[in-house]
Chimera marker file (.cmm) of the C-alpha trace (Angstrom):
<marker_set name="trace">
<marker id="1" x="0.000" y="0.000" z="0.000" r="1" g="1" b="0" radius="0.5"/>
<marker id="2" x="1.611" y="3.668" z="-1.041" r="1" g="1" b="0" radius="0.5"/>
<marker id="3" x="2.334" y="5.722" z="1.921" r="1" g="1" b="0" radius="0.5"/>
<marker id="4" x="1.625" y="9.446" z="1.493" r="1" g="1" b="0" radius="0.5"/>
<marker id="5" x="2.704" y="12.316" z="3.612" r="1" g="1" b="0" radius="0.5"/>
<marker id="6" x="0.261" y="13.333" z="6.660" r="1" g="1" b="0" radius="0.5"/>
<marker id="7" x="-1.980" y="16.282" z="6.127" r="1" g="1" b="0" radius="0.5"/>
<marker id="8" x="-2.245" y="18.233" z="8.787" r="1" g="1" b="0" radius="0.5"/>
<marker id="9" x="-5.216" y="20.434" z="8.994" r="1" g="1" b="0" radius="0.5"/>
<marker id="10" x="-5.278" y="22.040" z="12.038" r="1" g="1" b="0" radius="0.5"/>
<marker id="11" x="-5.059" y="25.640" z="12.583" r="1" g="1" b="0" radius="0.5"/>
<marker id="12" x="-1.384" y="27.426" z="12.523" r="1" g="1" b="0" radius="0.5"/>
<marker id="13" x="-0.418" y="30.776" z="14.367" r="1" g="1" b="0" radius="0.5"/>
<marker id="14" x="0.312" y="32.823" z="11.472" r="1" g="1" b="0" radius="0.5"/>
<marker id="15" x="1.498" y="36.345" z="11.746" r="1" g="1" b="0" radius="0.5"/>
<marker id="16" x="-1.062" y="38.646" z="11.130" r="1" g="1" b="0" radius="0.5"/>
<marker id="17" x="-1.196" y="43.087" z="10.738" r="1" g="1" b="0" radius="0.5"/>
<marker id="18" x="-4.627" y="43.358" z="11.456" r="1" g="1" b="0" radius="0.5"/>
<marker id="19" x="-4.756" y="46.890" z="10.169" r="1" g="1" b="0" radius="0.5"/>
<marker id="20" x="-2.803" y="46.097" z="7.047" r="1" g="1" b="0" radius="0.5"/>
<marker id="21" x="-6.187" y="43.999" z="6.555" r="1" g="1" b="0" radius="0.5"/>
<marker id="22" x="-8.036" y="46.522" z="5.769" r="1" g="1" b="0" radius="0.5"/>
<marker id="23" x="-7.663" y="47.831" z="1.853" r="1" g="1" b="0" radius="0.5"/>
<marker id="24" x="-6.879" y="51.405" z="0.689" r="1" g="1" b="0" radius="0.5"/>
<marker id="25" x="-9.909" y="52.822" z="-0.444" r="1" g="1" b="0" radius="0.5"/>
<marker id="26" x="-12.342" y="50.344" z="1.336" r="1" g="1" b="0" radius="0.5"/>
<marker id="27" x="-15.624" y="50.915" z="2.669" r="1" g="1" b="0" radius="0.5"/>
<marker id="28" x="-14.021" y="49.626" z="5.750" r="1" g="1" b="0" radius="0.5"/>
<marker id="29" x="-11.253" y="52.008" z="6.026" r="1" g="1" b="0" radius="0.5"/>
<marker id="30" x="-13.662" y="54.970" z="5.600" r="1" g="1" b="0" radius="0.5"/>
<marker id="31" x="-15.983" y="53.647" z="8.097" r="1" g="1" b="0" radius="0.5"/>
<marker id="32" x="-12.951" y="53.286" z="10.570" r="1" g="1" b="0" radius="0.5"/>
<marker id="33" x="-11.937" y="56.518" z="9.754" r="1" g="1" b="0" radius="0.5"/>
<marker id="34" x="-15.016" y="58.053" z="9.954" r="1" g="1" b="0" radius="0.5"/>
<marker id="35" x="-16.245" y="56.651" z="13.235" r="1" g="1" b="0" radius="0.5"/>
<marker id="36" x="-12.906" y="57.575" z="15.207" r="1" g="1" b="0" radius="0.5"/>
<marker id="37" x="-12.591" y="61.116" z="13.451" r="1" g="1" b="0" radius="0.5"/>
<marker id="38" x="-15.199" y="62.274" z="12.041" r="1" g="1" b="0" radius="0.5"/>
<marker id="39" x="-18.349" y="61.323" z="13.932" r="1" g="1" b="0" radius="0.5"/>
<marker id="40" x="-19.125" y="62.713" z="17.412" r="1" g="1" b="0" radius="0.5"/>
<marker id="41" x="-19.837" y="59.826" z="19.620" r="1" g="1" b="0" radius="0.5"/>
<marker id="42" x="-19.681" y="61.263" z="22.768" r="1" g="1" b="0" radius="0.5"/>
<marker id="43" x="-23.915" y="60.344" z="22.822" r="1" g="1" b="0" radius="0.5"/>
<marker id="44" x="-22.466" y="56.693" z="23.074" r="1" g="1" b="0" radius="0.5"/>
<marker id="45" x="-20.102" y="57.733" z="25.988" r="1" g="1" b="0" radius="0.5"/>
<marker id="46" x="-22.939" y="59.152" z="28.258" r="1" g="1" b="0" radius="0.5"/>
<marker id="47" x="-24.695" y="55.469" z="28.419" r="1" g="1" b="0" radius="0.5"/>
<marker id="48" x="-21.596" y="53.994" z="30.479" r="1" g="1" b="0" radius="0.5"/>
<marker id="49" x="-20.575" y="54.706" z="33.912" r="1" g="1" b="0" radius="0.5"/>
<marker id="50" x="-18.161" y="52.037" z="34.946" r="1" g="1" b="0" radius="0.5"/>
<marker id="51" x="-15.175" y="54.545" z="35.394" r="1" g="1" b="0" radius="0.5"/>
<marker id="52" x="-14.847" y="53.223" z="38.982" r="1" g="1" b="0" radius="0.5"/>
<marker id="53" x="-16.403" y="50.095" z="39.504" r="1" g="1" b="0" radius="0.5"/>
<marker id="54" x="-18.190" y="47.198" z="36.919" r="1" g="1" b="0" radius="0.5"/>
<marker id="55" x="-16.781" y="45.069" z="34.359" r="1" g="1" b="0" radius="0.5"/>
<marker id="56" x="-14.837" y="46.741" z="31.089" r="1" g="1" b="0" radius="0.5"/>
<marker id="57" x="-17.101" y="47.739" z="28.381" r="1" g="1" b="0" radius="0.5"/>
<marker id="58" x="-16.353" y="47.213" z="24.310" r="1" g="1" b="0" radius="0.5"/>
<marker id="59" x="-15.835" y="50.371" z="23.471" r="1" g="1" b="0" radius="0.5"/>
<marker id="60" x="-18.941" y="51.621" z="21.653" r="1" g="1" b="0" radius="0.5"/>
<marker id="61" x="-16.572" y="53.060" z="18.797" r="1" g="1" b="0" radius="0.5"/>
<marker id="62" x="-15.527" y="49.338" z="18.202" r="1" g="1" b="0" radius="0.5"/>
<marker id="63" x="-19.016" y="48.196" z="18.461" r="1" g="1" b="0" radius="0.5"/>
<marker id="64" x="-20.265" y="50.896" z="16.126" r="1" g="1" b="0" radius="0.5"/>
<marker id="65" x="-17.948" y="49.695" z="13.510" r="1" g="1" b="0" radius="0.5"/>
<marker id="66" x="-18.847" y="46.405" z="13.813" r="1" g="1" b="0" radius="0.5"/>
<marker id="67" x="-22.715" y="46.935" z="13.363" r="1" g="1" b="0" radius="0.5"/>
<marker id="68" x="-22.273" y="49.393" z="10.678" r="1" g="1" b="0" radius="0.5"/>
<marker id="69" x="-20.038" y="47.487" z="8.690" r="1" g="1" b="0" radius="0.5"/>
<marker id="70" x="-22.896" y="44.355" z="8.779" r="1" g="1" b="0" radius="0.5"/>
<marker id="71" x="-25.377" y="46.897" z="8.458" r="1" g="1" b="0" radius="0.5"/>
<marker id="72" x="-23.594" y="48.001" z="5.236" r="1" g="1" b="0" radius="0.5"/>
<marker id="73" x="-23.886" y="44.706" z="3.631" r="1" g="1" b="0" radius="0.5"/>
<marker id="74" x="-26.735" y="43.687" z="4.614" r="1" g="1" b="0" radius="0.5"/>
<marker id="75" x="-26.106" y="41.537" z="8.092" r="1" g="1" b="0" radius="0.5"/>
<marker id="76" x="-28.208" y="41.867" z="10.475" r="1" g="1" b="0" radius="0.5"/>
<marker id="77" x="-28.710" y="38.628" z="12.594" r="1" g="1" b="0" radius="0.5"/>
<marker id="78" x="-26.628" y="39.215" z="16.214" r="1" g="1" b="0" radius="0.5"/>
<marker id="79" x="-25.534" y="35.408" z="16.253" r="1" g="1" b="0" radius="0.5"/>
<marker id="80" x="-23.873" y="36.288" z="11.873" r="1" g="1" b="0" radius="0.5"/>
<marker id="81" x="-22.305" y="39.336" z="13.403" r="1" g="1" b="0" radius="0.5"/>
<marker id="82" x="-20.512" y="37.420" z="15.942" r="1" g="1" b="0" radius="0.5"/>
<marker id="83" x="-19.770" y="34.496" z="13.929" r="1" g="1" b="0" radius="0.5"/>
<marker id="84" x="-18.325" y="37.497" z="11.284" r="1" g="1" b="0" radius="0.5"/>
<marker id="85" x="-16.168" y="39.046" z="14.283" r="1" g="1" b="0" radius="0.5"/>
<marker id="86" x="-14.586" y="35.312" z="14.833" r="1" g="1" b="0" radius="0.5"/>
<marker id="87" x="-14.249" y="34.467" z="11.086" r="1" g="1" b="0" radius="0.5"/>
<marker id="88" x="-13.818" y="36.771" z="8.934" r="1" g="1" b="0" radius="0.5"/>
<marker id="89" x="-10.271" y="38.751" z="8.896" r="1" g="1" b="0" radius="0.5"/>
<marker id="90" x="-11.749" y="41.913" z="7.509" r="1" g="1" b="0" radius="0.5"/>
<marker id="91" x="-14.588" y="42.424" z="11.294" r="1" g="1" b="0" radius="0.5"/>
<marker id="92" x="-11.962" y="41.017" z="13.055" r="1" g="1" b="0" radius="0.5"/>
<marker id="93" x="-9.367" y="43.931" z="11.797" r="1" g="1" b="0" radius="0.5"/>
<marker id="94" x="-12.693" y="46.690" z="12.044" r="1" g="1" b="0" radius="0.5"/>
<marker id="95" x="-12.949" y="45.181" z="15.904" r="1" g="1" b="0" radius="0.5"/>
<marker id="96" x="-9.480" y="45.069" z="16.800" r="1" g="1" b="0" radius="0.5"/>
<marker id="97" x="-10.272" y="41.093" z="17.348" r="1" g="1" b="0" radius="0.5"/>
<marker id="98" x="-12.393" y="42.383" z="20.539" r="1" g="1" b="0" radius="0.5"/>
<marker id="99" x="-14.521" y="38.875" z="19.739" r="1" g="1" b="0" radius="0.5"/>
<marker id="100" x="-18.222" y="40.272" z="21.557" r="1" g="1" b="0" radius="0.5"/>
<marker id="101" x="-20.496" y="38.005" z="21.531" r="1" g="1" b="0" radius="0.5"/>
<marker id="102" x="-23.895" y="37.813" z="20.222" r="1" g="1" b="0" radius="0.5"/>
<marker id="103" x="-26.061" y="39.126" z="23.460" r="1" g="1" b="0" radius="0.5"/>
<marker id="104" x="-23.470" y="42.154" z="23.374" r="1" g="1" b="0" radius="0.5"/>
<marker id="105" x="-23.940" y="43.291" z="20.059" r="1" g="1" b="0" radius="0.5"/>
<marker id="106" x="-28.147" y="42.197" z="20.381" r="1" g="1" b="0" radius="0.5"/>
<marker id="107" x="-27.998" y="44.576" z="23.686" r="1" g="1" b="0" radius="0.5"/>
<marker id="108" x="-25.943" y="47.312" z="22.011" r="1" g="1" b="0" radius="0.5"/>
<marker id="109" x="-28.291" y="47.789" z="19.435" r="1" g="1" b="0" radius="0.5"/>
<marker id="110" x="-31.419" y="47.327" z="21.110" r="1" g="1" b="0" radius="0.5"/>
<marker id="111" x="-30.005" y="50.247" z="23.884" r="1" g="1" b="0" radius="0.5"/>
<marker id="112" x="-28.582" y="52.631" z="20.831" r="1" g="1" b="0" radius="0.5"/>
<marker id="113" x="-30.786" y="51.619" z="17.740" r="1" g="1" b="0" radius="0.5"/>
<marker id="114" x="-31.974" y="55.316" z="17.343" r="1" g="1" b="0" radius="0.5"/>
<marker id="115" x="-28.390" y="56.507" z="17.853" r="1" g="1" b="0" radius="0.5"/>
<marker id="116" x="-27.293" y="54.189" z="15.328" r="1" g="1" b="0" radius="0.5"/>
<marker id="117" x="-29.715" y="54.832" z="12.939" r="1" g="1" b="0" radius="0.5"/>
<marker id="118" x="-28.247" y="58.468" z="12.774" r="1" g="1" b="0" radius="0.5"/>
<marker id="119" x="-24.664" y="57.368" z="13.288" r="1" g="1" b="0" radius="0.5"/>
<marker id="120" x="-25.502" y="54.809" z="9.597" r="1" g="1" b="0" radius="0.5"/>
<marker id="121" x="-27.157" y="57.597" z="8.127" r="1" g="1" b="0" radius="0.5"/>
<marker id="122" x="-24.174" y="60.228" z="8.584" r="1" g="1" b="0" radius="0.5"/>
<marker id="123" x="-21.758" y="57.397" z="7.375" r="1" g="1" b="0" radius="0.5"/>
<marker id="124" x="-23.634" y="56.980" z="4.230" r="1" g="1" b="0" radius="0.5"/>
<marker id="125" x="-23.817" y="60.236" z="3.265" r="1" g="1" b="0" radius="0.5"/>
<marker id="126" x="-20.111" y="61.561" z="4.132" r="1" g="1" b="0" radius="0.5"/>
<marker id="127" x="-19.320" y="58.657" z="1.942" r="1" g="1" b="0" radius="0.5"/>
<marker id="128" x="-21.822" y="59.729" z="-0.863" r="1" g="1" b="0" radius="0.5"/>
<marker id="129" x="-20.637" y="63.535" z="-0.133" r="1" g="1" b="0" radius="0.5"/>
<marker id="130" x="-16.781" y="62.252" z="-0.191" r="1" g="1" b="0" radius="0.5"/>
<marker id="131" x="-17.250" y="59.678" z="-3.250" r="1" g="1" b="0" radius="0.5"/>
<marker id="132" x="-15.779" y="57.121" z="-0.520" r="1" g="1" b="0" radius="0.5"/>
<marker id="133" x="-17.394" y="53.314" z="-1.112" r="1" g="1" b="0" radius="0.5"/>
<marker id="134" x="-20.232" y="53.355" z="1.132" r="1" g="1" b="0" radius="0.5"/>
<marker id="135" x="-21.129" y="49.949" z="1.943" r="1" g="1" b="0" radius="0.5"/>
<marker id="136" x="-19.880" y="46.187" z="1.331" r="1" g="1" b="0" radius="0.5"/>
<marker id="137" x="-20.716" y="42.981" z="-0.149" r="1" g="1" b="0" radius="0.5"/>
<marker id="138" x="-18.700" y="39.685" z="1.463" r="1" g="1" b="0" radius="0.5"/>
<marker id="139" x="-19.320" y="37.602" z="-1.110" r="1" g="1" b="0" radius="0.5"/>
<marker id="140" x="-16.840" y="39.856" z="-3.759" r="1" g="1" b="0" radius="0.5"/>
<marker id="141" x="-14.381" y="39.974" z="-0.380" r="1" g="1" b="0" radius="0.5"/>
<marker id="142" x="-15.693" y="43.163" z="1.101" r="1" g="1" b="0" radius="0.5"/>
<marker id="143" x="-16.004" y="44.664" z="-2.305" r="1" g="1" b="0" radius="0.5"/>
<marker id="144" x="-17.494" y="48.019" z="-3.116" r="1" g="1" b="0" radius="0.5"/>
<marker id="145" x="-20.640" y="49.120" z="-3.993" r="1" g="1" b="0" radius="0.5"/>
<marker id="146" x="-22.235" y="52.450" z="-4.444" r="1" g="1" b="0" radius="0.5"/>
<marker id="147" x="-24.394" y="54.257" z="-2.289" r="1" g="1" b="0" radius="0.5"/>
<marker id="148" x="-27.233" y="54.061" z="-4.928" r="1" g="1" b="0" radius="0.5"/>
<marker id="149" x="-26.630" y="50.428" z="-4.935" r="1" g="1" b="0" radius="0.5"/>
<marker id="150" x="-30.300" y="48.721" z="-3.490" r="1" g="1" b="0" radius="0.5"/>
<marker id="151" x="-29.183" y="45.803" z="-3.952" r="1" g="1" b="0" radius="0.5"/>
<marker id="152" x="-26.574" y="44.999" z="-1.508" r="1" g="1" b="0" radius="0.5"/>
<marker id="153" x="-24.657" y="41.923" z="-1.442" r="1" g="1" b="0" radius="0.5"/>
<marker id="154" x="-26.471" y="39.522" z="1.468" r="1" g="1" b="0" radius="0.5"/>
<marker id="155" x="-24.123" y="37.612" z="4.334" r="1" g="1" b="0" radius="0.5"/>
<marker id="156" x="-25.190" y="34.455" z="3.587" r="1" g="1" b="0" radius="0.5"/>
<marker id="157" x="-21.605" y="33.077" z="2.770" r="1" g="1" b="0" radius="0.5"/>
<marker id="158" x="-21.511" y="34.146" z="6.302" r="1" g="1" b="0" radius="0.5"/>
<marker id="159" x="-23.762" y="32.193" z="8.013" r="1" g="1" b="0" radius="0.5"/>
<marker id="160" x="-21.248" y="29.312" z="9.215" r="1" g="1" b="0" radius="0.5"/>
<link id1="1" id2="2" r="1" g="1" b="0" radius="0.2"/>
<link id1="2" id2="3" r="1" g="1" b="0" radius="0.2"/>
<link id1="3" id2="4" r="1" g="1" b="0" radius="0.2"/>
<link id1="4" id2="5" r="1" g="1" b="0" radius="0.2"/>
<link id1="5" id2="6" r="1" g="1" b="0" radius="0.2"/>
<link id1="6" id2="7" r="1" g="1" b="0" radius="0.2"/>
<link id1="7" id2="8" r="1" g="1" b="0" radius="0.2"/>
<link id1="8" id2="9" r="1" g="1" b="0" radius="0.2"/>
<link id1="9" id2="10" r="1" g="1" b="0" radius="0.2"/>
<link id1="10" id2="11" r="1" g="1" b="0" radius="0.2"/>
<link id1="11" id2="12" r="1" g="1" b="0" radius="0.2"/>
<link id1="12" id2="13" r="1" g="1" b="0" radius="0.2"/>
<link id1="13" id2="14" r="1" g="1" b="0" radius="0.2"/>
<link id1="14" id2="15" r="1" g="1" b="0" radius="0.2"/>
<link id1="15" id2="16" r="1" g="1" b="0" radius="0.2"/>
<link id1="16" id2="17" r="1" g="1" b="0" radius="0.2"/>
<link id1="17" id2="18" r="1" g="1" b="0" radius="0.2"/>
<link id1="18" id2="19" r="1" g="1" b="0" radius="0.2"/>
<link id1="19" id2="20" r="1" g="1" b="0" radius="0.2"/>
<link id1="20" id2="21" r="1" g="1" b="0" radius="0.2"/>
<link id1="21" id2="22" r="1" g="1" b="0" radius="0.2"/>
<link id1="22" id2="23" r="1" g="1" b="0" radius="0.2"/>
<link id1="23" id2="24" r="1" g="1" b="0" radius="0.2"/>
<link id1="24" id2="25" r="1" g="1" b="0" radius="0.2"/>
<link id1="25" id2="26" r="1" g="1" b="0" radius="0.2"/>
<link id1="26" id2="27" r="1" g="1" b="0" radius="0.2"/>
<link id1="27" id2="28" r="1" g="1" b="0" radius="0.2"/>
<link id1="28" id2="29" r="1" g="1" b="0" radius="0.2"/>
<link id1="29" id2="30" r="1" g="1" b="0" radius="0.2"/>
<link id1="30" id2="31" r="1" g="1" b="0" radius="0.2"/>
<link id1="31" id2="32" r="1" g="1" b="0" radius="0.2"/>
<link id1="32" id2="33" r="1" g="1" b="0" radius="0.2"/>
<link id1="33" id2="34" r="1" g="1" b="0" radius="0.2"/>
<link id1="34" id2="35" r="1" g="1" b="0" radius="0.2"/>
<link id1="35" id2="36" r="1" g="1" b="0" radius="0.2"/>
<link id1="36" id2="37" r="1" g="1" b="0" radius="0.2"/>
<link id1="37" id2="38" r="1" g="1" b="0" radius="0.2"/>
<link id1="38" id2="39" r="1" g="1" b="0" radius="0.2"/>
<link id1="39" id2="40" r="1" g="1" b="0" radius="0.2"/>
<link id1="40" id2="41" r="1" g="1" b="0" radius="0.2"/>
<link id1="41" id2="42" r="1" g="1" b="0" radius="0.2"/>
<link id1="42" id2="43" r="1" g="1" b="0" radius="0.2"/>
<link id1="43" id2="44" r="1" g="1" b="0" radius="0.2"/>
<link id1="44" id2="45" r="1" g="1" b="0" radius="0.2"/>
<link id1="45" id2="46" r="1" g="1" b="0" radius="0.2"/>
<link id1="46" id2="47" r="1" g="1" b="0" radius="0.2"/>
<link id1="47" id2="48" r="1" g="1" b="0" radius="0.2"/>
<link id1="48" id2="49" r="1" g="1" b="0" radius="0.2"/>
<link id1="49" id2="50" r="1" g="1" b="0" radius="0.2"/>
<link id1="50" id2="51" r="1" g="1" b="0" radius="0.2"/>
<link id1="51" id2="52" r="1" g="1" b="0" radius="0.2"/>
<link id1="52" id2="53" r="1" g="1" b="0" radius="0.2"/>
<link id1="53" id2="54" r="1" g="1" b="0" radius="0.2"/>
<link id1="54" id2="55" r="1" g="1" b="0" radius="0.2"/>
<link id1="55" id2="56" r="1" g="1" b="0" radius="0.2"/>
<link id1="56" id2="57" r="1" g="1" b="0" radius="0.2"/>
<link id1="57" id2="58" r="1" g="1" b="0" radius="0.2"/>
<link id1="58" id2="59" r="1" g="1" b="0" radius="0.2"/>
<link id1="59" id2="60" r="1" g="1" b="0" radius="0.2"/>
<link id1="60" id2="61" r="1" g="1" b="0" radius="0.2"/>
<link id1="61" id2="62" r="1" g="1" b="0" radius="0.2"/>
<link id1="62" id2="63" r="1" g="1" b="0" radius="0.2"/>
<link id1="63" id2="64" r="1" g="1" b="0" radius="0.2"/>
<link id1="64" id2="65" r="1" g="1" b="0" radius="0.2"/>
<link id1="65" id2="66" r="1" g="1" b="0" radius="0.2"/>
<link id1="66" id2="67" r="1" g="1" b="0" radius="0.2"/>
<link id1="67" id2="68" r="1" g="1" b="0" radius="0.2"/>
<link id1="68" id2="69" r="1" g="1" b="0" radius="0.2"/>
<link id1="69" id2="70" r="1" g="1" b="0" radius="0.2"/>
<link id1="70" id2="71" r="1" g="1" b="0" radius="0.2"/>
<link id1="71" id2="72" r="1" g="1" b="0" radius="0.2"/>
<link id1="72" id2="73" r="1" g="1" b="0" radius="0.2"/>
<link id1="73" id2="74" r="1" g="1" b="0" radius="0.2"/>
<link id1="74" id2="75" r="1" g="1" b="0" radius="0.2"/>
<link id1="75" id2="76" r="1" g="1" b="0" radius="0.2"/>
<link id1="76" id2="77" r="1" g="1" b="0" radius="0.2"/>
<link id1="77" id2="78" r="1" g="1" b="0" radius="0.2"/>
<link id1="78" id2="79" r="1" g="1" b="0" radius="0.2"/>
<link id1="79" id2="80" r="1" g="1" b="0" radius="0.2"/>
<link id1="80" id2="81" r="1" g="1" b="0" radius="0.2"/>
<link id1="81" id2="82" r="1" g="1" b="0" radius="0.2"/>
<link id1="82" id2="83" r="1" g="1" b="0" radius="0.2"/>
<link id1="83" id2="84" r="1" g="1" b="0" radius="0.2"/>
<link id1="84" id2="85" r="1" g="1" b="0" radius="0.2"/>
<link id1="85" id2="86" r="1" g="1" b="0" radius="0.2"/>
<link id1="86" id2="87" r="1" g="1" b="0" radius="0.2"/>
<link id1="87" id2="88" r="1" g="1" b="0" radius="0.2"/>
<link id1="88" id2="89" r="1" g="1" b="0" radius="0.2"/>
<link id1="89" id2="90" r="1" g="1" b="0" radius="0.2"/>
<link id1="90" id2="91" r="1" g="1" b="0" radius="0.2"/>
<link id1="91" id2="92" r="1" g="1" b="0" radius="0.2"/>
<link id1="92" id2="93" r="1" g="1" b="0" radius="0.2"/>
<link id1="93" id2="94" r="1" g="1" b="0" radius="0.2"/>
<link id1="94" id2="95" r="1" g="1" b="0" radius="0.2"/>
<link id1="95" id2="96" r="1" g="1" b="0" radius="0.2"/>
<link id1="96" id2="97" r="1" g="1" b="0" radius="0.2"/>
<link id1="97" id2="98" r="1" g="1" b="0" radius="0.2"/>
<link id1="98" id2="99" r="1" g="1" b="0" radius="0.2"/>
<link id1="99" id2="100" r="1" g="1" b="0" radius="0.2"/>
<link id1="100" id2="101" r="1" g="1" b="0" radius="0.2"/>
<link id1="101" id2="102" r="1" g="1" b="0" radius="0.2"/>
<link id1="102" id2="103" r="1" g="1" b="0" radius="0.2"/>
<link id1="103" id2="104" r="1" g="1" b="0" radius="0.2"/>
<link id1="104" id2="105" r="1" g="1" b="0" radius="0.2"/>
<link id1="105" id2="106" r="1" g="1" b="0" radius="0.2"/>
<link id1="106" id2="107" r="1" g="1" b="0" radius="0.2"/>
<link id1="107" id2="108" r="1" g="1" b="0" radius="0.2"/>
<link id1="108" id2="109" r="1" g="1" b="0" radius="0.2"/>
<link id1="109" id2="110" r="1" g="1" b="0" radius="0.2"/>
<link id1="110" id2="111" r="1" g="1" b="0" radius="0.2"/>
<link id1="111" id2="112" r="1" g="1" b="0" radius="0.2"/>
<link id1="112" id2="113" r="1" g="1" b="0" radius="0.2"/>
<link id1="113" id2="114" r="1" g="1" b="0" radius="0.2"/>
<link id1="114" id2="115" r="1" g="1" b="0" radius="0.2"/>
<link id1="115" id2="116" r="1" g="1" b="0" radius="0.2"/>
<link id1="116" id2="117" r="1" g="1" b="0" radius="0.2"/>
<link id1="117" id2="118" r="1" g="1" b="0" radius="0.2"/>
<link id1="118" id2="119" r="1" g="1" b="0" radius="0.2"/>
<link id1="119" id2="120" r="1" g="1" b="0" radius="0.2"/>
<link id1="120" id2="121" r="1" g="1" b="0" radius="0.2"/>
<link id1="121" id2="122" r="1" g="1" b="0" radius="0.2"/>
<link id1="122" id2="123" r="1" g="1" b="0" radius="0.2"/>
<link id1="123" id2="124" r="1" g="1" b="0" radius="0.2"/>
<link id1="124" id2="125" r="1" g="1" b="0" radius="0.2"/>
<link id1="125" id2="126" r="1" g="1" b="0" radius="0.2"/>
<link id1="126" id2="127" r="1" g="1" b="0" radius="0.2"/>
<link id1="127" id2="128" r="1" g="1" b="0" radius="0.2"/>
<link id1="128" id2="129" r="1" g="1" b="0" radius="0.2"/>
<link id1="129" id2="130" r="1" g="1" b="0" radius="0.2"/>
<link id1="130" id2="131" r="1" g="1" b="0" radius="0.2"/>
<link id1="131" id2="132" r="1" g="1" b="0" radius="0.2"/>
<link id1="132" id2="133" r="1" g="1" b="0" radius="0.2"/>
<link id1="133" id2="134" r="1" g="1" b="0" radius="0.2"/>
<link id1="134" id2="135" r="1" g="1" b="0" radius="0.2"/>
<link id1="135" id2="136" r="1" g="1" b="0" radius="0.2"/>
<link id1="136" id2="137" r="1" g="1" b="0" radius="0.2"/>
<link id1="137" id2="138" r="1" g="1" b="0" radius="0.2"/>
<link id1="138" id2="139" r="1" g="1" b="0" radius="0.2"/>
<link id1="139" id2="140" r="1" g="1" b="0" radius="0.2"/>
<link id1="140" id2="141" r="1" g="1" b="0" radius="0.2"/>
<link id1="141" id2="142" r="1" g="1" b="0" radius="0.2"/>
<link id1="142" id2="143" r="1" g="1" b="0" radius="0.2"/>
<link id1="143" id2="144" r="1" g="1" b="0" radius="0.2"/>
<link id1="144" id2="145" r="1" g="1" b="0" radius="0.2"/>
<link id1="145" id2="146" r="1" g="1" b="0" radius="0.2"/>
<link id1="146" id2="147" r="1" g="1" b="0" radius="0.2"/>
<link id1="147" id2="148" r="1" g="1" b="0" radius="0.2"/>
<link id1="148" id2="149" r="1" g="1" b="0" radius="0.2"/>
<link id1="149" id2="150" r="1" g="1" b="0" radius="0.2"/>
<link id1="150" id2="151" r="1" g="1" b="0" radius="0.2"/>
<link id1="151" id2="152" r="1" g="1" b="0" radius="0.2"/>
<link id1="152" id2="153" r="1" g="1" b="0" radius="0.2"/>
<link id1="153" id2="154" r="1" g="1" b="0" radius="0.2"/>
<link id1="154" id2="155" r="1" g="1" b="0" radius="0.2"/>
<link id1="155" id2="156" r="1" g="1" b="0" radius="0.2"/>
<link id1="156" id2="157" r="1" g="1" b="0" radius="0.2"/>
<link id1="157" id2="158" r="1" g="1" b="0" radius="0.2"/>
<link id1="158" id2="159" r="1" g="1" b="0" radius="0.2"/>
<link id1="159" id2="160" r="1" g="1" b="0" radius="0.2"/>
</marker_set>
């Protein structure tokens, strides 16, 4: 009987720049910019007061980002979100591999859905203003899309 070489299939520890993840000229890249420079967030700030005692919040910012960036392409489901943030290297680069799970993100939006709302909405058009990609579509690898695209790419490739 021929002998062949194992095949080893387990996960290796590969070097990884998470931020050198993120394309030039990416949706991603101009949400992340936009959401840490350009947006004022401080209405996300006011909700937490655990500067002295309580467990470490995800910083909204991150959190933001993440929902945003499945809002963008059309993810909405908590449980593909989180599966997205533990998957996929594009959300975990956008998170800074923060990794929250499912009843985080559910919570965060249920808390700040009207503050996201407006948050999306400013995103969308600074990108349509700034001729910046404005939202994503996993299944051409986070490619681009117009703003006057309706028909945005769905997550299903996601759904693991």
């Amino acid at each position: 009987m021929a002998r062949y070489k194992p095949i080893d299939r387990n996960p290796r520890l590969l070097p990884v720049v998470l931020s050198e993840q993120i394309p030039p000229g990416s949706f991603e890249l101009a949400l992340d910019h936009l959401v840490d420079h350009e947006l004022d967030c401080s209405v996300l700030d006011t909700r937490f007061r655990n500067d002295e005692t309580g467990a470490s919040a995800y910083d909204p910012r991150v959190m933001l980002k993440i929902v945003l960036l499945a809002y963008s392409g059309g993810l909405i489901s908590s449980r593909r979100i989180e599966a997205a943030c533990l998957h996929h290297v594009q959300c975990i680069a956008i998170s800074g591999d923060s990794q929250p799970s499912y009843t985080h993100i559910a919570k965060f939006v249920r808390e700040l859905g009207d503050e996201i709302h407006s948050l999306f909405t400013q995103v969308l058009l600074t990108c349509d203003r700034l001729g910046l990609p404005s939202s994503t579509s996993p299944s051409d690898d986070f490619g681009q899309k117009s703003c006057h695209d309706k028909t945005l790419g769905s997550f299903s490739s996601w759904a693991l």
